[in-house]
BAFI-3210 file (N, C-alpha, C; in Angstrom, 3 decimals, decimal comma, padded with zeros to 6 digits):
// residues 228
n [1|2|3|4|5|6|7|8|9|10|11|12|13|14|15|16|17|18|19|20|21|22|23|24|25|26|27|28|29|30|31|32|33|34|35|36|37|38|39|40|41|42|43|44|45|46|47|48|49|50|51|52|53|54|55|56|57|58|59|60|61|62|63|64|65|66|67|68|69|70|71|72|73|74|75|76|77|78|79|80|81|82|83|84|85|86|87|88|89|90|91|92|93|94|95|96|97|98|99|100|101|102|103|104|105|106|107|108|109|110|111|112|113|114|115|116|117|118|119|120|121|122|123|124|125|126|127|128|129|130|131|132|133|134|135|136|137|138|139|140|141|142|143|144|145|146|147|148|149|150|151|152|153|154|155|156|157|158|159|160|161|162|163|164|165|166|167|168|169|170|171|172|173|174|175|176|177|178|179|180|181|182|183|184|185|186|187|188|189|190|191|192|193|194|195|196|197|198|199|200|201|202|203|204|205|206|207|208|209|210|211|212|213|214|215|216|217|218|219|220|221|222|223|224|225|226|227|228]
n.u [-016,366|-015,662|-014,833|-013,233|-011,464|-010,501|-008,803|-007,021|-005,533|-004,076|-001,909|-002,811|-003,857|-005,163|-007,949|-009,961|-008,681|-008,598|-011,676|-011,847|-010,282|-011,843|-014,061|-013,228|-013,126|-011,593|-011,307|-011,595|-014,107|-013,666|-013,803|-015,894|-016,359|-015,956|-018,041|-018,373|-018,345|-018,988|-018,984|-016,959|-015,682|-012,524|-010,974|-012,143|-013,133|-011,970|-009,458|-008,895|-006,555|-006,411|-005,736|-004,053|-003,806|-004,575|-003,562|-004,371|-002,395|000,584|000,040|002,197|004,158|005,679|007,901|009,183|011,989|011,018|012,694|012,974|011,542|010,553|008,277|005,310|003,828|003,200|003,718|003,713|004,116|005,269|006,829|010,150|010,955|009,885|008,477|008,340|011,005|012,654|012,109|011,910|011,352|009,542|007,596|004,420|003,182|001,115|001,597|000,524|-001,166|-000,207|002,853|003,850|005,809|007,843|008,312|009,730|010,088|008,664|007,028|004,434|003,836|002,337|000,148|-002,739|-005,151|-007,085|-005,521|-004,222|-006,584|-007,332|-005,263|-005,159|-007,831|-009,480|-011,624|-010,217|-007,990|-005,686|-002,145|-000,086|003,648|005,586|008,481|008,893|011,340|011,418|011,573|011,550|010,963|008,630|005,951|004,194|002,045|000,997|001,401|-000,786|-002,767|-002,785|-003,514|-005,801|-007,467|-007,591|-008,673|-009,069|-009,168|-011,843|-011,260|-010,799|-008,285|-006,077|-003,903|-003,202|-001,183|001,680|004,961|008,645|011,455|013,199|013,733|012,897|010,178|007,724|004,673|002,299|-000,539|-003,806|-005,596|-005,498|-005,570|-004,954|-001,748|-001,605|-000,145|001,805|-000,065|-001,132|000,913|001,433|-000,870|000,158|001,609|004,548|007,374|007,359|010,623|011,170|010,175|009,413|008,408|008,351|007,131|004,528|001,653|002,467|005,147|008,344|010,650|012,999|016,186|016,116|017,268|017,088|015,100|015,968|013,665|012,455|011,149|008,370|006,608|003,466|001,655|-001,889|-003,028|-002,777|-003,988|-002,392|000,482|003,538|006,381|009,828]
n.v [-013,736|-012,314|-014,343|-013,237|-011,146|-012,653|-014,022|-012,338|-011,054|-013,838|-013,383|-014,751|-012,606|-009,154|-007,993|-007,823|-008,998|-011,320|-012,053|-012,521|-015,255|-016,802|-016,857|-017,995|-020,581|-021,456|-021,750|-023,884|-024,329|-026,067|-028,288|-027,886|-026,460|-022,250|-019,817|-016,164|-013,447|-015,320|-016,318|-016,931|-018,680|-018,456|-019,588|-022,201|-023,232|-024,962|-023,461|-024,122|-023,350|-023,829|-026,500|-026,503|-025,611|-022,894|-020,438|-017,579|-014,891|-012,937|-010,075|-007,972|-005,326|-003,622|-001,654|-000,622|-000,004|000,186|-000,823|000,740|-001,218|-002,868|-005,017|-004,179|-006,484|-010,222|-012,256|-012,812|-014,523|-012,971|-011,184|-010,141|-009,067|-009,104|-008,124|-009,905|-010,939|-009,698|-010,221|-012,310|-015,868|-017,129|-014,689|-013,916|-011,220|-008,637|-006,141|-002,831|-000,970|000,866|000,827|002,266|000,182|001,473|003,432|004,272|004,019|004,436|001,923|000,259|-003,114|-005,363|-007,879|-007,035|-006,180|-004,843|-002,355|-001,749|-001,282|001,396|002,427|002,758|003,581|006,302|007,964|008,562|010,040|009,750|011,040|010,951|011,552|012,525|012,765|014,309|013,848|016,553|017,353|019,859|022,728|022,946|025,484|028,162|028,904|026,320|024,773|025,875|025,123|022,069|021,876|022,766|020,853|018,473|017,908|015,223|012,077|011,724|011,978|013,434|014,933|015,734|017,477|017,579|019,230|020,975|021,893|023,558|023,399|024,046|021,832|019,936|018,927|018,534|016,696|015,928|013,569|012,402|010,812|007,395|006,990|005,235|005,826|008,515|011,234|011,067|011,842|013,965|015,609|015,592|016,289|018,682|019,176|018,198|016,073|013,386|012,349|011,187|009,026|009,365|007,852|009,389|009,692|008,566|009,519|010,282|008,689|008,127|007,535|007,710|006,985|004,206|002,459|001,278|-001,895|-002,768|-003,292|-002,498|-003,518|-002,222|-000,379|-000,155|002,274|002,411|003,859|006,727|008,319|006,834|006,615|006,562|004,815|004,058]
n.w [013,937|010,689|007,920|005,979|007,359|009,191|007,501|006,314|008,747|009,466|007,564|004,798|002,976|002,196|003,060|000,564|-000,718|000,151|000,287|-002,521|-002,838|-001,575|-003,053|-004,854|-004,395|-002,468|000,186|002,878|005,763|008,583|006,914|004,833|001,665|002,057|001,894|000,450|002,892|005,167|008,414|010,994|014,252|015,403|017,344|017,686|014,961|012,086|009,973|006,636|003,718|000,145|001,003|003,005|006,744|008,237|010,876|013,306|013,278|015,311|014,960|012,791|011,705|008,653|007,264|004,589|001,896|-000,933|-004,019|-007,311|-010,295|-008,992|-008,469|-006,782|-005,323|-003,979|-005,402|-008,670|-011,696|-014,163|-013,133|-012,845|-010,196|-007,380|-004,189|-002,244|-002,525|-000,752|001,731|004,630|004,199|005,956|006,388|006,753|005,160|003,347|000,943|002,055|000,180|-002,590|-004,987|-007,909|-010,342|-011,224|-009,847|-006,257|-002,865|000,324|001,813|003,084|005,184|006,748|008,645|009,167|008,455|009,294|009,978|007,449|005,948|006,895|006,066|003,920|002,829|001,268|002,408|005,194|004,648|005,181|004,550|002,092|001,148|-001,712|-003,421|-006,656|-009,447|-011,957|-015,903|-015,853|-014,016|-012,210|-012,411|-010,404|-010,915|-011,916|-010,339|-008,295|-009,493|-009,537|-006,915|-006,990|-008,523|-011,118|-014,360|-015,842|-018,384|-017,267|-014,713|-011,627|-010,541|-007,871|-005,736|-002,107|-001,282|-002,620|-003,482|-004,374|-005,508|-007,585|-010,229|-008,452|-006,728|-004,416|-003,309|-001,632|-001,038|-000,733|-001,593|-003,839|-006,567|-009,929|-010,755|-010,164|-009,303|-011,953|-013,956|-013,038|-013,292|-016,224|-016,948|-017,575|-019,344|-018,163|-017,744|-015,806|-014,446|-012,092|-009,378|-005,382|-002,812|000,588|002,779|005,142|006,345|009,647|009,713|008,169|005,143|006,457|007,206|005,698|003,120|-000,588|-000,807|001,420|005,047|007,932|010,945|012,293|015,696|016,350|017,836|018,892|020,644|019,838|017,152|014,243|015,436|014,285|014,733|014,814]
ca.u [-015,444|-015,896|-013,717|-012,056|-010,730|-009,117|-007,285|-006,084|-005,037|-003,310|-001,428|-002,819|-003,691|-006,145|-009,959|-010,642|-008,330|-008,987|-012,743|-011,329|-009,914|-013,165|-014,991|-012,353|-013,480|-010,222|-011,555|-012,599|-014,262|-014,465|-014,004|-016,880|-016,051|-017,011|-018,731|-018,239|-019,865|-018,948|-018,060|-016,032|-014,894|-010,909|-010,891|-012,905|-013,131|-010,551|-009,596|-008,127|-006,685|-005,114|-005,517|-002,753|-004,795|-004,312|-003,735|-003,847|-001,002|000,294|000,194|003,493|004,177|007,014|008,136|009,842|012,126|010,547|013,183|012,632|011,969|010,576|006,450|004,227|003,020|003,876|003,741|003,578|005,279|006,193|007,632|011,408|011,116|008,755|008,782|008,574|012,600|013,430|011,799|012,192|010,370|008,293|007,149|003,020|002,770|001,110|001,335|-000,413|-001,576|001,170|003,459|004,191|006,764|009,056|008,261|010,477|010,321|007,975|005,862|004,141|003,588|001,401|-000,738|-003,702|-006,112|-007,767|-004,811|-004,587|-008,283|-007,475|-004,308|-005,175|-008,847|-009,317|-011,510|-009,524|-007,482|-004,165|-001,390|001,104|004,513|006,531|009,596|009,512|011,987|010,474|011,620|011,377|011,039|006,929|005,737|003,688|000,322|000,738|001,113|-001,847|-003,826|-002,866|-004,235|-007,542|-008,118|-007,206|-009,763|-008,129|-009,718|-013,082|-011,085|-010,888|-007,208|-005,957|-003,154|-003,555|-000,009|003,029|006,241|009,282|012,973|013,920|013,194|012,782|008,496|007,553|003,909|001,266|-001,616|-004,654|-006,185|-005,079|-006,406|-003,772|-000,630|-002,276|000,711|002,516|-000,972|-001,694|002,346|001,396|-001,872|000,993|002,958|005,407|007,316|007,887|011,693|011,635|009,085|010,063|007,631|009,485|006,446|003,001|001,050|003,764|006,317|009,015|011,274|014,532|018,000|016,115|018,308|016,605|015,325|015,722|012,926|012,390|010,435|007,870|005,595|002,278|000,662|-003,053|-003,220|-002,891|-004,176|-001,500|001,606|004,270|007,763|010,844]
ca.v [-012,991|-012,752|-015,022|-012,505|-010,905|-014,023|-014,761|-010,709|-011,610|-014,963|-013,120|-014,824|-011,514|-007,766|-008,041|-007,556|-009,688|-012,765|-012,509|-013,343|-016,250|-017,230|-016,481|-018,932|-021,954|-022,354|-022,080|-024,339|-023,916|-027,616|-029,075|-027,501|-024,831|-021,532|-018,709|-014,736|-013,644|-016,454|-016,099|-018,404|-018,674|-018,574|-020,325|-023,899|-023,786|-025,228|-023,162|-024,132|-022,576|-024,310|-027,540|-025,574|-025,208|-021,709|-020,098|-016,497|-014,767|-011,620|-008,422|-007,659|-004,002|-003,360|-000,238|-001,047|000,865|-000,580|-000,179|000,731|-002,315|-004,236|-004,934|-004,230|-007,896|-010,943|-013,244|-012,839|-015,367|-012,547|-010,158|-010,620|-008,964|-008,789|-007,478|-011,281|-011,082|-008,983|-010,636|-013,518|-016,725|-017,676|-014,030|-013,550|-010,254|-008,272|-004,632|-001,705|-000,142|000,191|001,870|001,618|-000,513|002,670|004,178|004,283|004,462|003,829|000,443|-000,368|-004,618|-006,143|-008,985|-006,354|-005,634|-003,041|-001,472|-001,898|-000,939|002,612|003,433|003,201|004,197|007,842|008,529|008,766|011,116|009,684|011,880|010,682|012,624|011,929|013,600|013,737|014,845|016,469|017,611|021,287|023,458|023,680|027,440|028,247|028,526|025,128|024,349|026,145|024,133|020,647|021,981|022,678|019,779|019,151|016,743|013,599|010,838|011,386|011,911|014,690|014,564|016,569|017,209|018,340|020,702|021,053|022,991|023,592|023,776|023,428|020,670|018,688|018,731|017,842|016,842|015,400|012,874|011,618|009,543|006,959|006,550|005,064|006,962|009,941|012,140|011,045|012,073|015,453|016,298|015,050|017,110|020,101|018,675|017,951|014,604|012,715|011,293|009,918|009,256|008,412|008,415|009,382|009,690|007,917|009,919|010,662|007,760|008,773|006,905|007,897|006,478|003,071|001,801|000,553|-003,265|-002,629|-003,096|-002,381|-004,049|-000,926|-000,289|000,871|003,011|002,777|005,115|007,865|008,023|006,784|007,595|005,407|005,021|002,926]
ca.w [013,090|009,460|007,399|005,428|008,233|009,776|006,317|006,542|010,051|009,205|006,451|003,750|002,236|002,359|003,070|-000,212|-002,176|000,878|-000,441|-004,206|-002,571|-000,935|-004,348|-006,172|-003,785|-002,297|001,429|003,742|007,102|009,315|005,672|003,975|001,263|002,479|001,078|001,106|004,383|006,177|010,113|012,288|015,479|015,339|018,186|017,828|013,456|011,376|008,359|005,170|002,322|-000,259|001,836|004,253|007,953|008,577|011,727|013,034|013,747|015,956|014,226|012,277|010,697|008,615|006,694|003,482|001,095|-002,102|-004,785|-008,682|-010,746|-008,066|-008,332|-005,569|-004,966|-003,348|-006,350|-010,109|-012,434|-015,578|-012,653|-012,522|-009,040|-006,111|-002,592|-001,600|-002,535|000,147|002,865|004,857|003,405|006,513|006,916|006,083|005,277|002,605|001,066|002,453|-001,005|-004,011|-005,550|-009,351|-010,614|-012,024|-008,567|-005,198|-001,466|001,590|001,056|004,222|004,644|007,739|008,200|009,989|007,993|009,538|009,877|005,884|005,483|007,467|005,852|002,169|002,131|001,018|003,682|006,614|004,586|005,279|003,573|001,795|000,273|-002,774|-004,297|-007,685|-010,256|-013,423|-016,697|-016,100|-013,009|-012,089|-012,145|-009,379|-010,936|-011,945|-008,694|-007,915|-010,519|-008,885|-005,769|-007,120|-009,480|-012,960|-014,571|-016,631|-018,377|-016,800|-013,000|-011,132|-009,955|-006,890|-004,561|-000,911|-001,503|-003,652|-003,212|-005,362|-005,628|-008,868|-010,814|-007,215|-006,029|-003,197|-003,620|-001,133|-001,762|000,360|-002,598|-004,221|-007,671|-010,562|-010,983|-010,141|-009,648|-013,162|-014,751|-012,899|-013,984|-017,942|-017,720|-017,174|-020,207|-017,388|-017,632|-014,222|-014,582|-010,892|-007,808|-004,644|-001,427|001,406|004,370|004,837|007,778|010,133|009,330|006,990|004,846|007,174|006,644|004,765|001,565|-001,440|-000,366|003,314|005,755|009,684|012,161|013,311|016,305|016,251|019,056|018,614|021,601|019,448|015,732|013,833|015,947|013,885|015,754|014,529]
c.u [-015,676|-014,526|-012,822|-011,100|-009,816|-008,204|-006,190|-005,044|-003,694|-002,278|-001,472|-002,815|-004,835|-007,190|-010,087|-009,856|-008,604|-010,447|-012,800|-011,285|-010,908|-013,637|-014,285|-012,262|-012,049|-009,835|-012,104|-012,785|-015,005|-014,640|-014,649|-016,231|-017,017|-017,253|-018,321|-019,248|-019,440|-018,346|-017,863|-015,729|-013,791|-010,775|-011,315|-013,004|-011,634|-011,127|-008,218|-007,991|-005,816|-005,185|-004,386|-003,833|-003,720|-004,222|-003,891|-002,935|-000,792|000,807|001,602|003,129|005,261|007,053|009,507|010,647|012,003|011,877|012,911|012,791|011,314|008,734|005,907|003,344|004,085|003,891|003,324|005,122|005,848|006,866|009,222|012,083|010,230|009,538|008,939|010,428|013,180|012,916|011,936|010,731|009,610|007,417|006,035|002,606|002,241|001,404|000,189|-000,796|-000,423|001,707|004,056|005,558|008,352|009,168|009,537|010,050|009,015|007,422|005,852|003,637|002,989|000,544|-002,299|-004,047|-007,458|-007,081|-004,772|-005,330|-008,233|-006,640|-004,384|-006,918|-008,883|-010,574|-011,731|-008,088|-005,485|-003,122|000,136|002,104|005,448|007,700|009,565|010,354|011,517|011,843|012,216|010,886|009,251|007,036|004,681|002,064|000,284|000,541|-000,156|-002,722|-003,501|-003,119|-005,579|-008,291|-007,375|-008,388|-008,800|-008,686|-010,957|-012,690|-011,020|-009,334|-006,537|-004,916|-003,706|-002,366|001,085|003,838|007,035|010,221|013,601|013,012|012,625|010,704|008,122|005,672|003,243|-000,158|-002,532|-005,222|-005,572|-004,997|-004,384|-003,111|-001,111|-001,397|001,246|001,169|-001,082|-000,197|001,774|-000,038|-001,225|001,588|004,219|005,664|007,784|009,313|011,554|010,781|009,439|009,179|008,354|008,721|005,044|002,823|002,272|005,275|006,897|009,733|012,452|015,659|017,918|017,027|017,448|016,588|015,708|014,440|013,098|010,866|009,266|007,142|004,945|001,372|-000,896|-003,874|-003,405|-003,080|-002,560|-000,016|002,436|005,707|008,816|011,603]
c.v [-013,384|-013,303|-014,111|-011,884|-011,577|-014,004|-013,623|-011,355|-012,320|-014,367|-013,159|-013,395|-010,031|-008,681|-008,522|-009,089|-011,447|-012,946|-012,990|-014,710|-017,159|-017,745|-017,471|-020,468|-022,714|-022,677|-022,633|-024,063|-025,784|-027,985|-028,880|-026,016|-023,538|-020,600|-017,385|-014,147|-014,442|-015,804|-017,350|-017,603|-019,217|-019,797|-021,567|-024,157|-023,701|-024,249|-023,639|-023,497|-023,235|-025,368|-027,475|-025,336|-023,716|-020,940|-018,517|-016,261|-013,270|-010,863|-007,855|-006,190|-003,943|-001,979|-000,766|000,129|-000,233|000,240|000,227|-000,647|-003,323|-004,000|-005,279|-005,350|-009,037|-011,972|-013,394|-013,649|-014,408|-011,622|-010,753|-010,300|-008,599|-008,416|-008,448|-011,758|-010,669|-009,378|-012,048|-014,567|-017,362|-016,369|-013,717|-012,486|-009,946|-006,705|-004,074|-001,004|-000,914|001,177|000,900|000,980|-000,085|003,521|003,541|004,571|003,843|003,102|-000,246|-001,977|-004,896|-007,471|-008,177|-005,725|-004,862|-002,422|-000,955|-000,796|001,032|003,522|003,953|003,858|005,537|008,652|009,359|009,734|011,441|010,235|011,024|011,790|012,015|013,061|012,982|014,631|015,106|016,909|018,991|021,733|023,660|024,616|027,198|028,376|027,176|024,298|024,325|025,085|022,519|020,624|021,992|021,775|019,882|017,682|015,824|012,304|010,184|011,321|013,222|014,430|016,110|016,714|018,000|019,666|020,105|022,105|022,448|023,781|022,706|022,540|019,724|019,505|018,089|018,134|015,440|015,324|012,377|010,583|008,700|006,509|006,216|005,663|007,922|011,223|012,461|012,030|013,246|016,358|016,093|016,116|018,991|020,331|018,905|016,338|014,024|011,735|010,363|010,181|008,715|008,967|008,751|009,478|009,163|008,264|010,651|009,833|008,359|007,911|007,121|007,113|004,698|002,997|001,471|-001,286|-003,647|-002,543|-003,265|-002,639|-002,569|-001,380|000,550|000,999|003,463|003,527|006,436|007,594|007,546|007,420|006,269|005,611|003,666|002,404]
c.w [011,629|008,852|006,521|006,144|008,590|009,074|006,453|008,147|010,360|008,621|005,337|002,782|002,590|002,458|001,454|-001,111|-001,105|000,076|-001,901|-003,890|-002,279|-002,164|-004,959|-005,678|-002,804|-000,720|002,181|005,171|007,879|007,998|004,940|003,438|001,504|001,393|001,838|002,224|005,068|007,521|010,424|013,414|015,530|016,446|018,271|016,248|012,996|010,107|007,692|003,864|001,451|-000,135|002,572|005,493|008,169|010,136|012,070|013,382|014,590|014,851|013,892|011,413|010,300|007,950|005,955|002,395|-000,091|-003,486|-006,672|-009,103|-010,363|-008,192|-007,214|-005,537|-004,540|-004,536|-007,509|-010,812|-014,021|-014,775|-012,163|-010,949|-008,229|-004,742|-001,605|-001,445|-001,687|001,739|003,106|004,660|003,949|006,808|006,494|005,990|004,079|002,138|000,933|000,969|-001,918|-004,439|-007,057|-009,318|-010,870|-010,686|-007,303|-004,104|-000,614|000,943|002,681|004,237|006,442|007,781|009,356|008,890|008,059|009,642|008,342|005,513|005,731|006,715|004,395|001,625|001,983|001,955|005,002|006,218|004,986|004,104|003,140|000,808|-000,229|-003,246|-005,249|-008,626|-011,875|-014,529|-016,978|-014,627|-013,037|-011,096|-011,092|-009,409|-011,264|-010,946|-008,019|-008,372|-009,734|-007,663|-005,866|-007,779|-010,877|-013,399|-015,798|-016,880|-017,441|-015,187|-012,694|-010,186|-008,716|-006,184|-003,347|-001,036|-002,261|-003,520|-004,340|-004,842|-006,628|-010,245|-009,759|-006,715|-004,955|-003,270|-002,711|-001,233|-000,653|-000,523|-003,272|-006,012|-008,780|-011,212|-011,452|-010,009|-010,972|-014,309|-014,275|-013,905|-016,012|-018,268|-017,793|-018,119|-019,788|-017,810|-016,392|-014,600|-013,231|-009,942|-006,771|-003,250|-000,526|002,742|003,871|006,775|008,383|010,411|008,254|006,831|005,814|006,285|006,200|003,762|000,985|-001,352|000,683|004,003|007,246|010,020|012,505|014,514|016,075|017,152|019,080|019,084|021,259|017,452|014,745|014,375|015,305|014,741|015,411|015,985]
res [x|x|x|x|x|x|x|x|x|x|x|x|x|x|x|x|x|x|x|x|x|x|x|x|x|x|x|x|x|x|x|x|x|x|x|x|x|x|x|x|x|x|x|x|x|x|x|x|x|x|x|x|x|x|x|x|x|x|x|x|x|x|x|x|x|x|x|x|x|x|x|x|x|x|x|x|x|x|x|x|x|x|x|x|x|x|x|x|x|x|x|x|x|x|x|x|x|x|x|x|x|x|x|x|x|x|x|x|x|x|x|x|x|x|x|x|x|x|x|x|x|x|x|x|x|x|x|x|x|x|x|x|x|x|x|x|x|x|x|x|x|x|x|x|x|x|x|x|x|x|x|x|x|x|x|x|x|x|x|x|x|x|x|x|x|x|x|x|x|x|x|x|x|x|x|x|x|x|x|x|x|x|x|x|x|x|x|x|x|x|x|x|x|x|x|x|x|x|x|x|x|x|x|x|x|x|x|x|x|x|x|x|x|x|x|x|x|x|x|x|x|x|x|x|x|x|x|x]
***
């Protein structure tokens, strides 16, 4: 098994950001610091991180209502609030992607990092849907236009669909790129007052609270079948 995996596993953190960790010397394998790439066998090598022996752990999913305010990470010292506040302080999980800081609603957290790896790469085409509230009522070719692209700062920005009532949008995303909704609305000279995810795949925020999370299961029997 490759060592980044394990750490995903353990909880320490994603594939990607465990290999930082690697890269920053802070892992050992049987006492020797390892390198990116490295495999172990969970079973007979000691790992350390930290000088903490690490273990793995079973597979936790939660489903989070992330509230405004609160930063998508488990630990920054200028953020006055993290997602680490709302959970309990032996639990090793990290978040599934992100949602901005001014943003609201679903925020998936696991210590499975292939689950991770599946739900946020673009892909596998996983859909996500936001309500947001604008400024002004978007007209229906505009609509159109954030279906077909709008280009922005050298991106090519996209939704899969968008509906209306009102000022209220209802606007689904398979990619992730940074605050890519607020920017397709601004290339509209729309302003985004409020975002709030409310489904990822076929999980939906339901009757969560702001800073509430539930326990999920996940049925690997069927592509993503989520179920509270």
């Amino acid at each position: 098994m490759r060592l980044n995996k394990f750490l995903s596993e353990a909880g320490i953190a994603s594939r990607r950001k465990a290999d930082e960790i690697i890269s920053e010397k802070r892992v050992k394998v049987n006492g020797v610091v390892a390198d990116i790439g490295t495999t172990i066998n969970p079973d007979t090598d000691m790992i350390n991180v930290d000088g903490k022996i690490v273990k793995r752990q079973a597979y936790v999913y939660i489903a989070f209502y992330k509230p405004k305010g609160c930063t998508t990470t488990l630990s920054d010292p200028h953020a006055k609030l993290t997602i680490k506040d709302f959970l309990p302080k032996k639990l090793n999980v990290f978040p599934v992607g992100r949602l901005d800081k001014d943003a609201e609603g679903l925020l998936l957290l696991t210590n499975d990092g292939d689950f991770s790896f599946n739900i946020t790469h673009p892909k596998f085409g996983i859909k996500k849907e936001y309500e947001v509230l604008l400024t002004r009522p978007l007209k229906k070719e505009e609509a159109d236009k954030m279906t077909e692209g709008i280009k922005s700062d050298g991106d090519i920005l996209k939704a899969v669909s968008v509906s209306v009532n009102g000022k209220i949008a209802r606007v689904i995303m398979t990619e992730g790129k940074k605050r890519e909704i607020k920017r397709l609305f601004r290339a509209l000279g729309i302003r985004v007052l409020s975002l709030k995810r409310i489904r990822i795949s076929n999980l939906r925020l339901g009757n969560l609270k702001p800073g509430e999370f539930k326990y999920i299961n996940i049925n690997w029997g069927q592509v993503f079948n989520f179920k509270f």
